[in-house]
C-alpha positions as a Python dict, from the first residue, in 0.01 Angstrom:
ca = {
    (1, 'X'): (0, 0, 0),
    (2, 'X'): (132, 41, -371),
    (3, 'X'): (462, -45, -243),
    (4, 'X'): (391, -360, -88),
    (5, 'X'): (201, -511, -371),
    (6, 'X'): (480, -390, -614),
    (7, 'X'): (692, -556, -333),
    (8, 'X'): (528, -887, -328),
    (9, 'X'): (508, -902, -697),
    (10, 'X'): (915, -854, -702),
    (11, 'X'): (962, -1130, -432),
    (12, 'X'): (697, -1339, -667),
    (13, 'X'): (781, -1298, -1031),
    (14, 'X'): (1187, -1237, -953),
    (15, 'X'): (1489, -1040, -768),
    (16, 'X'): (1683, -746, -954),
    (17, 'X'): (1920, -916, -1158),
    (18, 'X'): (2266, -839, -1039),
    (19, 'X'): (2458, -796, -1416),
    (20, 'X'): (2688, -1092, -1356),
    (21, 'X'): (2997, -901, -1455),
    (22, 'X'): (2989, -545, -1326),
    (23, 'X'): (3245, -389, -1121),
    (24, 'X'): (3287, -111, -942),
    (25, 'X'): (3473, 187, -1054),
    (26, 'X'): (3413, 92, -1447),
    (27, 'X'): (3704, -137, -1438),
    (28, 'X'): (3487, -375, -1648),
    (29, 'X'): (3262, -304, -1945),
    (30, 'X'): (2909, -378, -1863),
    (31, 'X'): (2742, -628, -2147),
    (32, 'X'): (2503, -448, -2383),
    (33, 'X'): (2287, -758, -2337),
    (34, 'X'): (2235, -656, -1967),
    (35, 'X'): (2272, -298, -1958),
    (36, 'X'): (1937, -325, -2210),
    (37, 'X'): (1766, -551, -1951),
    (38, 'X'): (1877, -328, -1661),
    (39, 'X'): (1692, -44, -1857),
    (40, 'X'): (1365, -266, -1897),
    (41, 'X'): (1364, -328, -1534),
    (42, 'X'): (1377, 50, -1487),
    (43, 'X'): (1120, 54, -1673),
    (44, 'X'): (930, -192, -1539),
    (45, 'X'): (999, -36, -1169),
    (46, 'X'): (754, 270, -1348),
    (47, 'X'): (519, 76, -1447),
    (48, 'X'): (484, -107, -1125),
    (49, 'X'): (314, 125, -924),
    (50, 'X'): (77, 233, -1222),
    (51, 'X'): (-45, -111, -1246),
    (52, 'X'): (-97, -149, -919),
    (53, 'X'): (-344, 66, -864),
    (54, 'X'): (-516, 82, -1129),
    (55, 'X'): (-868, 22, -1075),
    (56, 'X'): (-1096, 5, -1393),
    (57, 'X'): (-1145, -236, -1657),
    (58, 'X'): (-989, -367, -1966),
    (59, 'X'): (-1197, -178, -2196),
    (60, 'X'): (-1093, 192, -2036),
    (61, 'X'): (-784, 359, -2251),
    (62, 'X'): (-545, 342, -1942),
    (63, 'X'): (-553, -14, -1899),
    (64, 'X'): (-503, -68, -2273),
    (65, 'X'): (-185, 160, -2219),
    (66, 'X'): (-56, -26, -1989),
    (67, 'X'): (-101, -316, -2158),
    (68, 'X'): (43, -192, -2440),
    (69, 'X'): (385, -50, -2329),
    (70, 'X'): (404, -417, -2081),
    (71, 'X'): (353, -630, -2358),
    (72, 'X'): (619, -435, -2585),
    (73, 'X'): (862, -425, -2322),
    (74, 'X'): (822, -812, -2313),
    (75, 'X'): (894, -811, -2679),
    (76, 'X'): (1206, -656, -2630),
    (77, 'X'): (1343, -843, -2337),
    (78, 'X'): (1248, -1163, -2577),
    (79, 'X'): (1449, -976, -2841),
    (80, 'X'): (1777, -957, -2635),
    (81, 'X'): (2049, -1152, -2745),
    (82, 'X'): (2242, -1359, -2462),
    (83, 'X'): (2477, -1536, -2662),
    (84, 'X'): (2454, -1861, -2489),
    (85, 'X'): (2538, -1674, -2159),
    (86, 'X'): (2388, -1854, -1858),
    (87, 'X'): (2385, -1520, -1642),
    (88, 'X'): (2228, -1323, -1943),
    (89, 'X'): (1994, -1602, -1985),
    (90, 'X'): (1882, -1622, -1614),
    (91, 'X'): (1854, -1231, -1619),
    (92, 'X'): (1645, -1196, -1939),
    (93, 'X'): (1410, -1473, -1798),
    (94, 'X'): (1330, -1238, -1444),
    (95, 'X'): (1312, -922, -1649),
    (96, 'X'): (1031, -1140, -1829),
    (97, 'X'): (856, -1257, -1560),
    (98, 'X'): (845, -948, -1363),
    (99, 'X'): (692, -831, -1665),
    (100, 'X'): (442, -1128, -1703),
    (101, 'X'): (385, -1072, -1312),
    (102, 'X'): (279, -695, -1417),
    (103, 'X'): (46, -800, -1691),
    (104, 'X'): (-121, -1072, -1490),
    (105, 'X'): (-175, -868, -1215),
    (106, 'X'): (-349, -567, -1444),
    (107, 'X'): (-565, -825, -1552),
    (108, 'X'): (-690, -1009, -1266),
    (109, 'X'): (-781, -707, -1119),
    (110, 'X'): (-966, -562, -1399),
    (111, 'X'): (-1182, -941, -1432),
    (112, 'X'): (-1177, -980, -1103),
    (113, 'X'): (-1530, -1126, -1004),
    (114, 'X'): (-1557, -863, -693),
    (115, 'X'): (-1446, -567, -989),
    (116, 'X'): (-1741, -718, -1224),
    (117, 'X'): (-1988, -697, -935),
    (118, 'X'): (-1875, -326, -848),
    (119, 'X'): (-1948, -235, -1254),
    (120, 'X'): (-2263, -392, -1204),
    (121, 'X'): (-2373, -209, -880),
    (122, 'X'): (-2292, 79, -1049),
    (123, 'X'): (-2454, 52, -1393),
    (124, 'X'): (-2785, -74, -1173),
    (125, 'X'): (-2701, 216, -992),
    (126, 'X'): (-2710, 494, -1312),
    (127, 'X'): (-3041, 265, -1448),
    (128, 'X'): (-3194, 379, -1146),
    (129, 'X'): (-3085, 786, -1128),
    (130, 'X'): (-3144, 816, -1487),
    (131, 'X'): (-3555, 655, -1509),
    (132, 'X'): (-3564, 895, -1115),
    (133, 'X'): (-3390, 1199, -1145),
    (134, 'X'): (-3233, 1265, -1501),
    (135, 'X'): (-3459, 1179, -1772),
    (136, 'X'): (-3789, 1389, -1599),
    (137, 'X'): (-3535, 1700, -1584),
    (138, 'X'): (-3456, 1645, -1981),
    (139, 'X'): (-3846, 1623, -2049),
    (140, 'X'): (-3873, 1962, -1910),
    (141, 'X'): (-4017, 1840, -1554),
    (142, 'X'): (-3906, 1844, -1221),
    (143, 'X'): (-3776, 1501, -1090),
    (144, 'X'): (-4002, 1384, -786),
    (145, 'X'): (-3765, 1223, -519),
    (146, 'X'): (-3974, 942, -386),
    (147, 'X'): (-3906, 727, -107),
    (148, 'X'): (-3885, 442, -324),
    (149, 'X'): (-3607, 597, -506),
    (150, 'X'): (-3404, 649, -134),
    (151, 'X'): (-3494, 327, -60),
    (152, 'X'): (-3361, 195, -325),
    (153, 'X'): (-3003, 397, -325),
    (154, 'X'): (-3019, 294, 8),
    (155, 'X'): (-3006, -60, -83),
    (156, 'X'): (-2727, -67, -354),
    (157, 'X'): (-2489, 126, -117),
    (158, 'X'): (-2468, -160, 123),
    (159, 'X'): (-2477, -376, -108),
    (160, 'X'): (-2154, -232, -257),
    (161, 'X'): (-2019, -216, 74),
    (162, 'X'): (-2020, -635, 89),
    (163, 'X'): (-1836, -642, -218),
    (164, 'X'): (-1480, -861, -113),
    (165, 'X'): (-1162, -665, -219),
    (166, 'X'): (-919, -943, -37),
    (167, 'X'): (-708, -600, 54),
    (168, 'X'): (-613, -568, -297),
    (169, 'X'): (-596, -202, -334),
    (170, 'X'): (-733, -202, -711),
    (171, 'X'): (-1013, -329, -578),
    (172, 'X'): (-1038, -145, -288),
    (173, 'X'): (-1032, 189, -501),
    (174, 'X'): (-1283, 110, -725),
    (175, 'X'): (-1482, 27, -454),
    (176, 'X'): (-1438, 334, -246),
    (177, 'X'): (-1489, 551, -584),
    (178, 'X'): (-1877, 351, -684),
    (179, 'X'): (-1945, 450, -289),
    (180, 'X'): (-1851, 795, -294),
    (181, 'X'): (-2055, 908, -584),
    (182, 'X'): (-2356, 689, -473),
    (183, 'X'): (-2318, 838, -134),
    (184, 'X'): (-2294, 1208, -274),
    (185, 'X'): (-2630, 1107, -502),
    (186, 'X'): (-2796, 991, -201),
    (187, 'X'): (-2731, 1354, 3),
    (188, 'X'): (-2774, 1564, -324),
    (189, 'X'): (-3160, 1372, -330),
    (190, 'X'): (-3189, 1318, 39),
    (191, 'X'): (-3106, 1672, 51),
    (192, 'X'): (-3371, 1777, -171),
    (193, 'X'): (-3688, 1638, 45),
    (194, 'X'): (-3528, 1770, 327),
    (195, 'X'): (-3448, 2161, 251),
    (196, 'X'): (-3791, 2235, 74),
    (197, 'X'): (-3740, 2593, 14),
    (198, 'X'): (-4016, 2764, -96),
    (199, 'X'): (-4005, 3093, -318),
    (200, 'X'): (-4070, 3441, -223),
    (201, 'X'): (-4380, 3619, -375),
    (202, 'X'): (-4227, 3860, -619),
    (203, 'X'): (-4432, 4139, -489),
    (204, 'X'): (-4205, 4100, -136),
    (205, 'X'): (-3884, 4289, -259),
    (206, 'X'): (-3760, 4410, -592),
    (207, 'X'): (-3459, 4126, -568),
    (208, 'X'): (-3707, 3831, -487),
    (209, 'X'): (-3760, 3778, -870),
    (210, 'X'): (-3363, 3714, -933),
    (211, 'X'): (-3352, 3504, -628),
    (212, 'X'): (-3659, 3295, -763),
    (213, 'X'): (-3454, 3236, -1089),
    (214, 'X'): (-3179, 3098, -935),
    (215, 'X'): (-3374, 2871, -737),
    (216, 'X'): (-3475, 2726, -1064),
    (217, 'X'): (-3083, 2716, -1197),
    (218, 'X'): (-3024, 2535, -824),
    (219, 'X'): (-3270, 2278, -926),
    (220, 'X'): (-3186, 2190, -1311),
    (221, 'X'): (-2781, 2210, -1115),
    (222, 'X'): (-2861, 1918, -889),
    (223, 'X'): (-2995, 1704, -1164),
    (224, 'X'): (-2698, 1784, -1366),
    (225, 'X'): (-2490, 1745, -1059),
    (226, 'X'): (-2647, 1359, -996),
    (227, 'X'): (-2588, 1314, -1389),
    (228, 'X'): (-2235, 1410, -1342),
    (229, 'X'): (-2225, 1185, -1018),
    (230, 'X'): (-2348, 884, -1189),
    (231, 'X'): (-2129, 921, -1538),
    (232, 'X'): (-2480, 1047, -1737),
    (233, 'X'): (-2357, 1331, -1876),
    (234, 'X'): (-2085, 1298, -2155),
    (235, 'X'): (-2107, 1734, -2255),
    (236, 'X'): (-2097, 1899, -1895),
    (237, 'X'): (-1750, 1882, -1666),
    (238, 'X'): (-1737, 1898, -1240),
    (239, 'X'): (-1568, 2214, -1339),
    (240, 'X'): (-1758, 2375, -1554),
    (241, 'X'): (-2097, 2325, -1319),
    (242, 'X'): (-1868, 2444, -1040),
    (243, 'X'): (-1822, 2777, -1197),
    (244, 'X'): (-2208, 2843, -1292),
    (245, 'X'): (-2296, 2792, -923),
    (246, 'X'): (-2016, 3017, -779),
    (247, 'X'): (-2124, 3278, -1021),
    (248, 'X'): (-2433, 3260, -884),
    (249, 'X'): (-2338, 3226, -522),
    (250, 'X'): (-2159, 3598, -640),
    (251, 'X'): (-2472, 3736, -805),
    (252, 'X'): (-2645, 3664, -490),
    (253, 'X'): (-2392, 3806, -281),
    (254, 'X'): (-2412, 4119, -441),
    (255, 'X'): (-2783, 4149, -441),
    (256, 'X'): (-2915, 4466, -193),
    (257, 'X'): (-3170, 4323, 5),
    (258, 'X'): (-3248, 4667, 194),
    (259, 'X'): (-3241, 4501, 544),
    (260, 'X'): (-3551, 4299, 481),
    (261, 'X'): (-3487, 4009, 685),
    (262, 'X'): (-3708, 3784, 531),
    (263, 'X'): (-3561, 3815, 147),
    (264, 'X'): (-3186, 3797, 308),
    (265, 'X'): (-3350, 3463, 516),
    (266, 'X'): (-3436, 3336, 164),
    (267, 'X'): (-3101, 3465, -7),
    (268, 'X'): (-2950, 3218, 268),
    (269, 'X'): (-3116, 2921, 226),
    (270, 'X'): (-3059, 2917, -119),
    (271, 'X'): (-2701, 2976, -74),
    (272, 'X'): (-2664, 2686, 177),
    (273, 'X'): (-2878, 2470, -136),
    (274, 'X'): (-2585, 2606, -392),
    (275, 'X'): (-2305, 2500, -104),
    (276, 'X'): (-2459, 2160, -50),
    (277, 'X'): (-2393, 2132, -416),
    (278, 'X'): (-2071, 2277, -452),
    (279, 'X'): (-1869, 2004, -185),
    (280, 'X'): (-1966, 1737, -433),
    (281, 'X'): (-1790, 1883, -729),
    (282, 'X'): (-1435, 1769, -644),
    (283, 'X'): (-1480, 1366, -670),
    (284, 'X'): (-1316, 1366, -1005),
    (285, 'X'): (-988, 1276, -841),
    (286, 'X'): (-1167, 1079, -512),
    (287, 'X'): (-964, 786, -459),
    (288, 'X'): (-629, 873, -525),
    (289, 'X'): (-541, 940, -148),
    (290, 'X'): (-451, 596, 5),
    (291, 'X'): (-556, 719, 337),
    (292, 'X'): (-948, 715, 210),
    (293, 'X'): (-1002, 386, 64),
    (294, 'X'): (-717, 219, 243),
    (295, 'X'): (-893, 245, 617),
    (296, 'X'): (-673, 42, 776),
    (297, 'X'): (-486, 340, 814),
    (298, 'X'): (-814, 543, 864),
    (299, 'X'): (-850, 741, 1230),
    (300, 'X'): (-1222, 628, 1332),
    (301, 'X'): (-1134, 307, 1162),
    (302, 'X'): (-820, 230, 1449),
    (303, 'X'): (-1090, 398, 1720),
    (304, 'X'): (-1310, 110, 1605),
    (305, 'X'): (-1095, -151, 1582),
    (306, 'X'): (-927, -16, 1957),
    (307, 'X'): (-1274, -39, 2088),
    (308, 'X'): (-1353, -420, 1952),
    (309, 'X'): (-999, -527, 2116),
    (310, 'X'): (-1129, -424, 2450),
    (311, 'X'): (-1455, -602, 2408),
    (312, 'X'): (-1283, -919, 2284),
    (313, 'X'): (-1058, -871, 2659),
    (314, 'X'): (-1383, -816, 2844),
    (315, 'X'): (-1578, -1110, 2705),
    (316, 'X'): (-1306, -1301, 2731),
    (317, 'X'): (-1357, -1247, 3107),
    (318, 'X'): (-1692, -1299, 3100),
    (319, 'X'): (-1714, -1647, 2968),
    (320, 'X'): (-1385, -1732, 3203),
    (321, 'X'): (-1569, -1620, 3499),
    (322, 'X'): (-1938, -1745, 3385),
    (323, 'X'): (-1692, -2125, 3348),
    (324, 'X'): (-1659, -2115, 3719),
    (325, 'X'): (-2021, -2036, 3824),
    (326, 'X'): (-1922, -1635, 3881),
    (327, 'X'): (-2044, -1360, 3690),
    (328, 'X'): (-1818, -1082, 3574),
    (329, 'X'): (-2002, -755, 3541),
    (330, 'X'): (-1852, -536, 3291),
    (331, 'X'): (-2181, -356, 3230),
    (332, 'X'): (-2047, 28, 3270),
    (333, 'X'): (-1733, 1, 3084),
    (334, 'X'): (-1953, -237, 2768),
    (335, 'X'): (-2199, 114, 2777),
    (336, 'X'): (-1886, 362, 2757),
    (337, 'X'): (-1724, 175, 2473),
    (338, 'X'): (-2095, 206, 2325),
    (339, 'X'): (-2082, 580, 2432),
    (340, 'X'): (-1768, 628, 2227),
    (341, 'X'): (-1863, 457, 1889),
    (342, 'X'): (-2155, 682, 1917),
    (343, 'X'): (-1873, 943, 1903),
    (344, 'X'): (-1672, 846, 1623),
    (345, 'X'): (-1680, 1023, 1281),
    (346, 'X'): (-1769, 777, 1005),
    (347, 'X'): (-1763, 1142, 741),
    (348, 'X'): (-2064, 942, 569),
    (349, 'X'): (-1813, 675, 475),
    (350, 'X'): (-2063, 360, 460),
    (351, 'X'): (-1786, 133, 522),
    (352, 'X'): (-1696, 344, 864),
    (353, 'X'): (-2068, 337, 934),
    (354, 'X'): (-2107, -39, 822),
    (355, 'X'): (-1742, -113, 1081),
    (356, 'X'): (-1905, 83, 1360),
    (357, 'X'): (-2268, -83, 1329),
    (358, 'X'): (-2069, -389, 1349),
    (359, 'X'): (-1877, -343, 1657),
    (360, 'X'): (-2183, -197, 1847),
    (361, 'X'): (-2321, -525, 1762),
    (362, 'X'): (-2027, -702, 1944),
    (363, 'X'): (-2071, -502, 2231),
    (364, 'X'): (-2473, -536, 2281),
    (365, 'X'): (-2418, -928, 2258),
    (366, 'X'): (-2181, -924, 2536),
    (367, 'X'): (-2414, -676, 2692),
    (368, 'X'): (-2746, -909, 2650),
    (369, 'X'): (-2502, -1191, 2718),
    (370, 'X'): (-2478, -1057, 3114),
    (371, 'X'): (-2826, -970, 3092),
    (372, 'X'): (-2992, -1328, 3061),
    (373, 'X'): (-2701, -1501, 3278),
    (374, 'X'): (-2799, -1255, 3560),
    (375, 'X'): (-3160, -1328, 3505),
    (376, 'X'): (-3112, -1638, 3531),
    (377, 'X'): (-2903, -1650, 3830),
    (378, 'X'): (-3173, -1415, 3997),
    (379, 'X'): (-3433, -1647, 3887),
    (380, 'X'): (-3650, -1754, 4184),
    (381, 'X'): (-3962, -1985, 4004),
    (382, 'X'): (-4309, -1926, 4227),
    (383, 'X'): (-4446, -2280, 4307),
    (384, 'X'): (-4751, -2202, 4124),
    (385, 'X'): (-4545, -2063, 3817),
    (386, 'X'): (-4717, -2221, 3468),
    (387, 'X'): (-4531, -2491, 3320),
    (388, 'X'): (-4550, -2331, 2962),
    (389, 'X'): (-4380, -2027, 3134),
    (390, 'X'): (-4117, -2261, 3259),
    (391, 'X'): (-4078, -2438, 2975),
    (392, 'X'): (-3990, -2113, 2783),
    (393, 'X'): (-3754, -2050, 3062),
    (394, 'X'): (-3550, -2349, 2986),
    (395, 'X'): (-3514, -2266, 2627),
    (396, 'X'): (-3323, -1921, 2751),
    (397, 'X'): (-3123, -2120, 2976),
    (398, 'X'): (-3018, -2341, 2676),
    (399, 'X'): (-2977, -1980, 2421),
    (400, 'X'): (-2745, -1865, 2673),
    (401, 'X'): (-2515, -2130, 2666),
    (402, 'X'): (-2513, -2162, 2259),
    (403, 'X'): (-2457, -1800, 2303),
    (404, 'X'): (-2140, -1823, 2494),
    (405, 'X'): (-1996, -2054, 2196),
    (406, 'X'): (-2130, -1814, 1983),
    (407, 'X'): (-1906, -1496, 2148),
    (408, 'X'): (-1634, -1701, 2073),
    (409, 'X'): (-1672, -1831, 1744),
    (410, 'X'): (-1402, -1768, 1521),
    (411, 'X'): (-1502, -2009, 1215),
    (412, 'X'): (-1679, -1981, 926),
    (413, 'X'): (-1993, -2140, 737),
    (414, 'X'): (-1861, -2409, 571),
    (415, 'X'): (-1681, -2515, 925),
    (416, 'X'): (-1890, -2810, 1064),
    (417, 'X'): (-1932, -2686, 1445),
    (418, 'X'): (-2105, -2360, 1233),
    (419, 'X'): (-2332, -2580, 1091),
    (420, 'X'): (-2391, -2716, 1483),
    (421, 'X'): (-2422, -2421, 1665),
    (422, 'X'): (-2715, -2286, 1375),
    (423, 'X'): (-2873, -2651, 1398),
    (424, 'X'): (-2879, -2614, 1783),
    (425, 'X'): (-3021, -2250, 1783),
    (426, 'X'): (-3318, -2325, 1548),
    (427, 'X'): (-3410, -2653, 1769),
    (428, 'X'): (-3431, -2394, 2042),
    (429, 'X'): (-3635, -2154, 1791),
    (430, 'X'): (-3908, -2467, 1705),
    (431, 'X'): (-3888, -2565, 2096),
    (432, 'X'): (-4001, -2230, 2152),
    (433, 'X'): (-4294, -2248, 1867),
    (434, 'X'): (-4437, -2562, 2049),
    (435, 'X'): (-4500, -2364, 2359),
    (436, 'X'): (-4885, -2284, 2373),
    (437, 'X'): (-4863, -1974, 2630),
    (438, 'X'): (-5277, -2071, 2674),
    (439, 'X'): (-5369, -1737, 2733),
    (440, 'X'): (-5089, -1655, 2975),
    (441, 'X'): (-4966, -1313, 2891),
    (442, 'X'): (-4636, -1325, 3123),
    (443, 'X'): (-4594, -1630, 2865),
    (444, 'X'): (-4641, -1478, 2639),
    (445, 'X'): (-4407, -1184, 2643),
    (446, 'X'): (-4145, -1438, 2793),
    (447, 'X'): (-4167, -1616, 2459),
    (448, 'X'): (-4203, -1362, 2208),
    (449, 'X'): (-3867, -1163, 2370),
    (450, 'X'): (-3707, -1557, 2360),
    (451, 'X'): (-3783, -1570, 1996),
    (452, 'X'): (-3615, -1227, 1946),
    (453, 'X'): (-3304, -1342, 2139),
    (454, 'X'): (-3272, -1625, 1912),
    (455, 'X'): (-3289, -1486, 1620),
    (456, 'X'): (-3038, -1205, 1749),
    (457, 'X'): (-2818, -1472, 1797),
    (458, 'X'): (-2860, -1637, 1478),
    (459, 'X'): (-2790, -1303, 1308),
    (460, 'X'): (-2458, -1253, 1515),
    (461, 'X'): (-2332, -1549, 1403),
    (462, 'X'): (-2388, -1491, 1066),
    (463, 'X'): (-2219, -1185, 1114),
    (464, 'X'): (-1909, -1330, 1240),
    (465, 'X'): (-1892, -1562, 960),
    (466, 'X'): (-1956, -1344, 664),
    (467, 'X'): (-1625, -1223, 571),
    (468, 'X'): (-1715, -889, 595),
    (469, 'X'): (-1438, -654, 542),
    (470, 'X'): (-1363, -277, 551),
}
């Protein structure tokens, strides 16, 4: 990915220069002029890839390095002397717009609005972990992981997963790094409510009391573990809280237990607590592997996307046939494509999870989509059937038309048939409010699961249309 923005900032900001006068063999003497601008591009070739993928902001040391050796190597390409030389002149102005292109580029990434809104998510993000977890562990307490608190992790990592990168990798990167450390602080705490292991009494075995101690290291480790997650503690290192708990995964190990099954029970479950900690220690250099926060190229990603192609060929079917009066049924293949995002591995990526919940989304509205047309195909109205309960039926009849042009909407929200298609659905939402079941409960289910429909089609379409991207 590096490559092809370094690429598409060559093709933008200018070719290689050629030298003019070179010739093969030495048989001419190359032009200090040029051979100085031929090192600047070589520099500016090593540069290139730095920049583009650097992800932080302009007040972090490496992008005021970068800025620093660009801009000087613009001072020197200004500082070339072309003598009046048209083909020195055209090559010193490329070598200074590639460099331009380089320090525009660093900088529109690190301002970018979508970059600001990842800092912010973040710093709301170590607000929130250090009131929760951290600062009750420095007063001497133990932190109390309430719901609230999960709830409310919960929240900010899909909220960072709606942040818009536009595919530039920068952006991508930071993103993927704010939502693997959130991600590990929401297992470390999740993790705490759910393991819950209780100490032994002393009195039980002569190696209960050590074990019992390092249950209480575990616990001040996964507050410093969450501060280290979150950037809250400037004095401790990954490292160096990766070595305390393997020394004490060793002290355990070495602990004789006598066969008592119920001490070496214990001695397990708080080894699985010091493991659980452990495989969030190496984050310090997540992100650097394209392959994790570029998932275009991601496994489950192409399963995904393979599995949304063949439910864009199926209800592509569907709404041919259902424009002839027949009714493709699709139904078993629609619940095996279900079946097999069920089966693919997100790795407690959100943005897998968030791409999966998606395209089972796709698939249930092609799925409800065959429901209601069948219904109302099958439909066969008693004379004596209410009128309210009719009335209700004609609203579905109307929903399942809108929701054909809603499968294949392709728009977006500022496109005027948007606008028509949500104008149409809540007329059919207020059509359905004016129906007065009078004490009619067949009515009244019919209508309430109407309503639902409705509004599951409303939300679909908003789906479609929110630029949503992985």
């Amino acid at each position: 990915m590096c490559a092809k923005v370094f690429g598409a900032l060559k093709s933008l900001f200018g070719k290689p220069f050629d030298g003019g006068k070179r010739m093969d063999n030495g048989s001419q003497q190359q032009h200090p002029a040029m051979n100085r601008l031929y090192e600047v591009q070589g520099e500016v070739q090593s540069l290139g890839p730095q920049v583009c993928t650097f992800s932080g902001l302009k007040n972090e040391r490496e992008y005021r390095r970068l800025e620093r050796e660009l801009t000087q190597l613009l001072l020197e390409v200004d500082q070339v002397d072309t003598e009046g030389r048209a083909d020195l002149q055209g090559a010193r102005k490329r070598a200074a717009q590639e460099v331009e292109g380089l320090l525009r580029y660093l900088e529109e990434n690190a301002t970018h609005p979508s970059r600001l809104a990842i800092e912010e998510l973040s710093r709301e993000a170590q607000r929130l972990v250090e009131q929760g977890v951290v600062e009750p562990q420095q007063a001497g307490g133990t932190a109390e992981i309430s719901d609230e608190l999960v709830d409310a992790v919960q929240e900010l990592i899909l909220r960072l997963t709606q942040v818009k990168t536009g595919g530039r990798v920068p952006l991508r990167k930071a993103r993927y790094r704010a939502l693997t450390r959130l991600c590990a602080v929401q297992d470390v705490i999740e993790g705490r409510t759910r393991q819950q292991t209780l100490p032994l009494s002393e009195d039980t075995h002569v190696a209960v009391q050590r074990i019992n101690q390092v249950m209480v290291q575990v616990s001040g480790a996964r507050s410093q573990l969450v501060a280290l997650l979150m950037g809250l503690s400037g004095r401790d290192s990954c490292a160096h809280l990766s070595r305390v708990l393997t020394e004490l995964l060793v002290e355990l190990d070495a602990l004789d237990v006598s066969g008592n099954a119920a001490v070496r029970n214990y001695r397990k479950q708080v080894v699985e607590e010091i493991n659980s900690l452990l495989k969030h220690l190496d984050l310090e250099g997540e992100g650097d592997d394209t392959r994790r926060y570029d998932l275009g190229q991601n496994d489950s990603i192409r399963q995904i996307e393979a599995v949304r192609g063949r439910v864009g060929q199926l209800q592509g079917e569907v709404l041919r046939h259902c424009g002839v009066g027949d009714l493709f049924r699709p139904k078993p293949e629609l619940q095996s494509l279900l079946t097999h995002l069920d089966q693919v591995d997100t790795a407690r990526n959100p943005c897998i999870r968030e791409a999966r919940r998606r395209a089972v989304l796709e698939v249930q509205a092609v799925i409800t989509f065959l429901d209601l047309r069948e219904a109302l195909i099958c439909r066969q109205p008693s004379p004596n059937e209410p009128s309210q309960h009719r009335a209700v039926w004609i609203v579905l009849g109307s929903l399942s038309d809108l929701q054909a042009q809603v499968l294949c909407f392709n728009g977006k929200q500022a496109d005027k048939s948007y606008r028509l298609l949500e104008e149409l659905l809540t007329k059919q939402l207020l059509a359905l409010d004016a129906v007065d079941p009078q004490g009619d409960e067949m009515t009244k289910v019919a209508r309430k699961q109407a309503v639902k429909f409705a509004q599951n089609i409303l939300s679909f379409l908003d789906m479609k249309t929110d630029e949503w991207e992985y």
